[in-house]
C-alpha positions in Angstrom: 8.6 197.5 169.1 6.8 199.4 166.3 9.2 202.4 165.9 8.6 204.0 162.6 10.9 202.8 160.1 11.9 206.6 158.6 12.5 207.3 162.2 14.8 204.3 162.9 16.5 205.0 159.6 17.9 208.2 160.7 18.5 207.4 164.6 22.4 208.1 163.9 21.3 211.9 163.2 19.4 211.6 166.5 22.1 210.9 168.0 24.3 213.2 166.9 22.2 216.1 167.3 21.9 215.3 171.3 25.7 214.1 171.7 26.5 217.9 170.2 23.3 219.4 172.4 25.1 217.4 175.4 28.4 218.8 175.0 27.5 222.5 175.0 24.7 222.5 177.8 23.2 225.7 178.4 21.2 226.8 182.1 17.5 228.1 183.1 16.8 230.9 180.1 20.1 231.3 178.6 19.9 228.7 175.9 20.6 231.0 172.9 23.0 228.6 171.1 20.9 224.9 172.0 17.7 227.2 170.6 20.0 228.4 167.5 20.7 224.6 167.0 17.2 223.6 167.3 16.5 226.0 164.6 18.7 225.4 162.1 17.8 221.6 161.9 14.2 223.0 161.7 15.1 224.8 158.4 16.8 221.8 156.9 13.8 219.6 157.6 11.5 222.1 156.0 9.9 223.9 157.9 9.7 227.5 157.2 7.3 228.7 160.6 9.7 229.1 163.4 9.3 232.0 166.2 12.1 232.0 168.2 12.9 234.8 171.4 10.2 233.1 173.4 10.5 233.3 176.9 14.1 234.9 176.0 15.5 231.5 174.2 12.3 229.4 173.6 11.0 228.8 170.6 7.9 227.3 169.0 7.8 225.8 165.4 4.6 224.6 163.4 4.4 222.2 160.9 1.3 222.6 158.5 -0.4 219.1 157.5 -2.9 218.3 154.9 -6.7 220.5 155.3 -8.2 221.7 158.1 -8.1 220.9 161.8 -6.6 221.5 165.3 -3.5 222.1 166.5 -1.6 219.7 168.9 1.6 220.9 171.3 4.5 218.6 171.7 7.0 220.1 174.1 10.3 219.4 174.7 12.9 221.0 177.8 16.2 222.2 176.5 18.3 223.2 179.5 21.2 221.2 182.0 21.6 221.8 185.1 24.8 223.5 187.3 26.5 220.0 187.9 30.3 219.3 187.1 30.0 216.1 184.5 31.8 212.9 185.8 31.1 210.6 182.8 34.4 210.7 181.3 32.3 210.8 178.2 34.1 211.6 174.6 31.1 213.9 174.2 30.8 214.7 178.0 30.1 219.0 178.5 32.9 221.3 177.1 31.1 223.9 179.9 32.6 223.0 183.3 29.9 222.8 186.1 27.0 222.5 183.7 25.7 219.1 182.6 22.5 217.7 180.9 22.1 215.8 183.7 18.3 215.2 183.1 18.2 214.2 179.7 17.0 217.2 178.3 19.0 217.1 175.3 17.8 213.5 174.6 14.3 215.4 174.9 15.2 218.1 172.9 16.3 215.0 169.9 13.2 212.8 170.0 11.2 216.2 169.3 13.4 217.2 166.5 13.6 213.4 165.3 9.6 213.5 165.4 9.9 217.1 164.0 11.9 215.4 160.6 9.8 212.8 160.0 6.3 215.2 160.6 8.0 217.5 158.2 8.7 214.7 155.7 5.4 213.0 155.8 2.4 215.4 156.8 0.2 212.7 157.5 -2.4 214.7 159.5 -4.9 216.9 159.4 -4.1 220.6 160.7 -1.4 221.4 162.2 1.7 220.7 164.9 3.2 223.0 167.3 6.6 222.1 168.3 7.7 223.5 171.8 11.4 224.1 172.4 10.9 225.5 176.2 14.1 226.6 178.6 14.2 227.0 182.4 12.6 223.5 183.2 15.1 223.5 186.1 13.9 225.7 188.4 13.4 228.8 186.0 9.6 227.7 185.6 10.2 228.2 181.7 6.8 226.2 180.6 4.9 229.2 182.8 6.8 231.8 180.8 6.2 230.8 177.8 2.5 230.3 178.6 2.0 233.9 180.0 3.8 234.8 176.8 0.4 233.8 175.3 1.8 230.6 173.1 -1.8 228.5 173.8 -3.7 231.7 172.6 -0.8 232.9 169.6 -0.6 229.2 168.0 -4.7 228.2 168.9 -2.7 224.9 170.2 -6.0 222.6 171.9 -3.9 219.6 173.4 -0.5 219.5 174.7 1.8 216.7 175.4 5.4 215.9 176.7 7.6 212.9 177.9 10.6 212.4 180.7 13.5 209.9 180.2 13.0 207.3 183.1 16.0 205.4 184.6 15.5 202.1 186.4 12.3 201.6 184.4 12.7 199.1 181.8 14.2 200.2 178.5 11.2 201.0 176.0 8.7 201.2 178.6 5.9 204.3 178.9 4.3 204.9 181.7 1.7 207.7 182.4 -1.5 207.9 184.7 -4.8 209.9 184.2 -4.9 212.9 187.4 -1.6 213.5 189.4 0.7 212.2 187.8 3.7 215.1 189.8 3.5 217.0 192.8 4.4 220.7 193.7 7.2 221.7 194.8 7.8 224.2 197.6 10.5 225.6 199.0 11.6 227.0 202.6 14.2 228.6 204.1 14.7 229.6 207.6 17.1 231.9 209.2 17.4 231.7 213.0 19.3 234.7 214.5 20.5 234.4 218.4 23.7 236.1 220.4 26.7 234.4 219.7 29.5 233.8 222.7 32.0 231.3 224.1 31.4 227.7 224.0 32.2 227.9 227.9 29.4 229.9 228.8 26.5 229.4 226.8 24.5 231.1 229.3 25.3 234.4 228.2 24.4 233.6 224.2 20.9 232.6 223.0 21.7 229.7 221.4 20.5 229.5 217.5 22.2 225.6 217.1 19.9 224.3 219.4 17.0 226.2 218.1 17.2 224.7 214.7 17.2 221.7 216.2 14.1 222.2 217.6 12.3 223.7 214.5 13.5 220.5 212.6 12.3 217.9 214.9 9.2 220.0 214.8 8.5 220.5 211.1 9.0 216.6 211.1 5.7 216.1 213.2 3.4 218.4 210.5 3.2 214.7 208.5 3.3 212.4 211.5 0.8 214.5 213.1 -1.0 217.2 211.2 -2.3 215.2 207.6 -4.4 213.1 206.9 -2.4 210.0 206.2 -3.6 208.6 203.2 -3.1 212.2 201.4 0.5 212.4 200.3 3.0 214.7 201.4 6.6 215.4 201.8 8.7 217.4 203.9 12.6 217.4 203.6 15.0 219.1 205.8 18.1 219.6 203.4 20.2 221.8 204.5 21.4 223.4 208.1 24.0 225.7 208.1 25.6 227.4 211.3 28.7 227.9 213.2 32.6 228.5 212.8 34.3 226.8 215.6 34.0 223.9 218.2 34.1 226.5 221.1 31.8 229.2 219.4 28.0 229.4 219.4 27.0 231.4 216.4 24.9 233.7 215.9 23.1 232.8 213.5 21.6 229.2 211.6 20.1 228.5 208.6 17.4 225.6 207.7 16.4 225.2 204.2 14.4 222.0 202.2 11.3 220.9 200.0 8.0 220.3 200.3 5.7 218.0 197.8 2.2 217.8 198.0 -1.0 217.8 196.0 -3.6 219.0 197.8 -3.8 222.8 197.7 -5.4 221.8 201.0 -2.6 220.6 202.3 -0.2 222.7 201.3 -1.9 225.7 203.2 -1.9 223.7 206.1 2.1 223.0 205.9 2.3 226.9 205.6 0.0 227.7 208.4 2.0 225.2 210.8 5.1 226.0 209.5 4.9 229.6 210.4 3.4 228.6 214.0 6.2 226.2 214.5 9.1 228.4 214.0 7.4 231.4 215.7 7.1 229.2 218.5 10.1 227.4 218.6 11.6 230.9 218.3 9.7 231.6 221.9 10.5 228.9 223.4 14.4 229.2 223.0 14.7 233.2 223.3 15.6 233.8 219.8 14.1 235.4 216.6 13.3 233.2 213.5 12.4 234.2 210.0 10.6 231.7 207.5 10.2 232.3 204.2 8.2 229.5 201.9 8.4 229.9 198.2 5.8 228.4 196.8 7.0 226.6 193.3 5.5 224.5 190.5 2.0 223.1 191.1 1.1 219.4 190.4 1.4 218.3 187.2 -2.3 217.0 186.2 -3.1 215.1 183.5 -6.4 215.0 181.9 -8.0 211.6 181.9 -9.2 211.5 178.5 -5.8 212.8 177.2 -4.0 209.9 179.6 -5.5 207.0 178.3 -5.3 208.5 174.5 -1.9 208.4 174.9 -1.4 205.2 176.6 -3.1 203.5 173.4 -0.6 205.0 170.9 2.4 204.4 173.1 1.0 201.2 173.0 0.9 201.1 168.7 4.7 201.6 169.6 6.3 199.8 172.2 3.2 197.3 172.6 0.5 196.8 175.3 2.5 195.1 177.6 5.2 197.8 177.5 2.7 200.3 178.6 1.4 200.9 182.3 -1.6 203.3 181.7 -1.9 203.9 185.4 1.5 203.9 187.4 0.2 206.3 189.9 1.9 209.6 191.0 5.5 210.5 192.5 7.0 213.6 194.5 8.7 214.7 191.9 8.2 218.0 190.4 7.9 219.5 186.8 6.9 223.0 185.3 5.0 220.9 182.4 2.2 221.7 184.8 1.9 225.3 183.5 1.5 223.8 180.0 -1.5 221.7 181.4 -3.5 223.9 183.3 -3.8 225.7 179.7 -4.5 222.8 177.3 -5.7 219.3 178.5 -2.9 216.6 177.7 -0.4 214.3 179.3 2.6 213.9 180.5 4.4 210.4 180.4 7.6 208.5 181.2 9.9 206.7 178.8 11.8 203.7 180.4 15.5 204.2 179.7 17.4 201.4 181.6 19.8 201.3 184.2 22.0 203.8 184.5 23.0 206.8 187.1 20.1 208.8 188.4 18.6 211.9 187.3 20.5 214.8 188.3 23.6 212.6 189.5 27.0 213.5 187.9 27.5 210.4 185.8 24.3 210.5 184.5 23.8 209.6 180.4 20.7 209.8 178.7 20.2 206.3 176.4 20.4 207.0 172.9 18.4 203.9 171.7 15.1 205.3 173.2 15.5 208.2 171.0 13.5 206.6 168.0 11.0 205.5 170.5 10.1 208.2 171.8 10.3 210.4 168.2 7.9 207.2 167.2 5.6 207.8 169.6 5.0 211.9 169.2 4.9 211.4 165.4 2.3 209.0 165.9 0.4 210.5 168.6 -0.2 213.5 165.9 -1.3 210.6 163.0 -3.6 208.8 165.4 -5.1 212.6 166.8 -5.5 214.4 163.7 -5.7 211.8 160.7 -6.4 212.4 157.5 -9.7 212.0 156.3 
């Protein structure tokens, strides 16, 4: 692999920098003191631009290079998520039930590993916009920050990101021109009936059975209502009712996901979601409330931007260590935002086996740090060279 050599040379920093950022995780907006970090390693590499308070703890940071010429994003999540840690880690979270369980501080190293080197070398033309964003999980941070005007404040023109990738083999990228995420709604349904004895069911309305019914139902919108070939998702997660083995509640709650990437599609999940649960409501005597939060759209890459940066993460891992069209998944991300501003791309870096995103005993690899620091210091060289 063709990781810069500066890069490799200080990969023991990298690593220190997210074993520290890993033990003090911060959630959603309130990364004050992982933002505080970011900056002071900023100032000791240099660079003098930073404008922090963005989208409460956000910050962005530009690097000047050498003449004229645009201005490219990097971006880089920085929060954990509410899990209790069960690595048994020496550096494992000093915060009990929150964990970088997604590898956002390894993100949050390869952009300031990228950052030193940048800082060091200034082998391009223009500039570089470093984006330290919070609230990836859930808090829709990368929207924030855009409505904070940071496309218009910095005149940034292209925009890229990467995502650790467990079970995908250690060094490898992946990306894909289009789709590359879907969007993510969510629902929630609360089912409210009369309560009574066990015994006598025939004096209650029944809720339990209800929500079985409005499940088994929302199950047929794919089986029956889409177009097969367009992809879609719909998870019932959660059902919550009842007290006793003798009781029938009052009350039951349904809540769970929805992935698509047709807008087309998605307003048809809405429209039959609401006539299902009205009319399973009906049909067992009770009254039924849905309410469908509609989340992060897909995240889209430009084509262009896709297959640019599939040929420099090929300069660093090597052509057959890149897969410039590994189709879409259901996952979600709020990098979405970013790119329905600015063309660009997002990509996957392989990081080996090891536990699942978002899974308790989850570690993000260190030796992939000076790959992917490699490859956003040479995506700026090979975008914006000096002439």
């Amino acid at each position: 692999m063709a990781v810069i050599n500066r890069i490799a040379g200080f990969a023991d920093e990298m690593t220190a920098w997210r074993r520290h950022l890993h033990q003090n995780p911060e959630l959603q907006f309130e990364c004050h003191q992982t933002a505080a970090f970011v900056a002071e390693r900023l100032r000791e590499f240099g660079i003098s631009e930073i404008h922090e308070g963005i989208a409460s703890s956000g910050l962005v940071a530009i690097i000047e290079g050498q003449g004229t010429g645009p201005t490219i994003g990097l971006r880089a999540d920085m929060d954990a998520l509410p899990i209790m840690e069960a690595t048994g880690l020496a550096h494992a979270s000093v915060n009990a039930g929150k964990m970088h369980a997604c590898g956002h501080d390894g993100h949050t190293a390869m952009l300031l590993g990228a950052a030193k080197y940048l800082a060091e070398t200034r082998n391009f033309a223009g500039r570089v916009a470093l984006i330290f964003q919070p609230a990836e999980e859930g808090g829709g941070g990368a929207k924030v920050m855009c409505d904070d005007g940071i496309m218009e404040r910095f005149d940034i023109d292209q925009v890229y990101a990467l995502h650790n990738a467990p079970g995908l083999p250690e060094g490898k990228m992946v990306t894909t021109p289009g789709p590359i995420m879907a969007a993510v709604d969510t629902f929630e349904i609360v089912i409210t009936g009369h309560g009574g004895h066990g015994a006598m069911p025939h004096e209650t309305k029944d809720p339990v059975v209800a929500a079985v019914g409005i499940v088994s139902a929302i199950q047929t919108i794919v089986s029956r209502n889409h177009y097969a070939i367009e992809d879609l998702v719909i998870s019932v997660t959660q059902i919550h009712t009842g007290t006793a083995e003798n009781i029938v509640p009052a009350e039951a709650y349904i809540c769970g996901t929805v992935r698509t990437f047709n807008p087309d599609v998605q307003a048809m999940v809405m429209r039959r979601m609401e006539q299902i649960v009205a009319g399973q409501a009906a049909a067992y005597d009770v009254s039924a409330r849905l309410d469908y939060q509609i989340g992060y759209p897909a995240t889209v890459n430009d084509a262009g931007a896709a297959e640019f940066a599939a040929l420099v993460a090929a300069l660093v891992v090597g052509e057959d260590n890149v897969d410039a069209a590994a189709g879409r998944e259901m996952g979600a991300e709020d990098f979405a935002y970013m790119l329905q501003e600015r063309p660009g791309a997002y990509l996957f870096l392989g990081q080996g086996e090891s536990a699942g995103l978002h899974h308790p005993e989850y570690e993000f690899n260190d030796e992939i740090a000076p790959i992917g620091a490699s490859f956003f210091a040479r995506l700026v060289e090979t975008a914006q060279p000096v002439e």
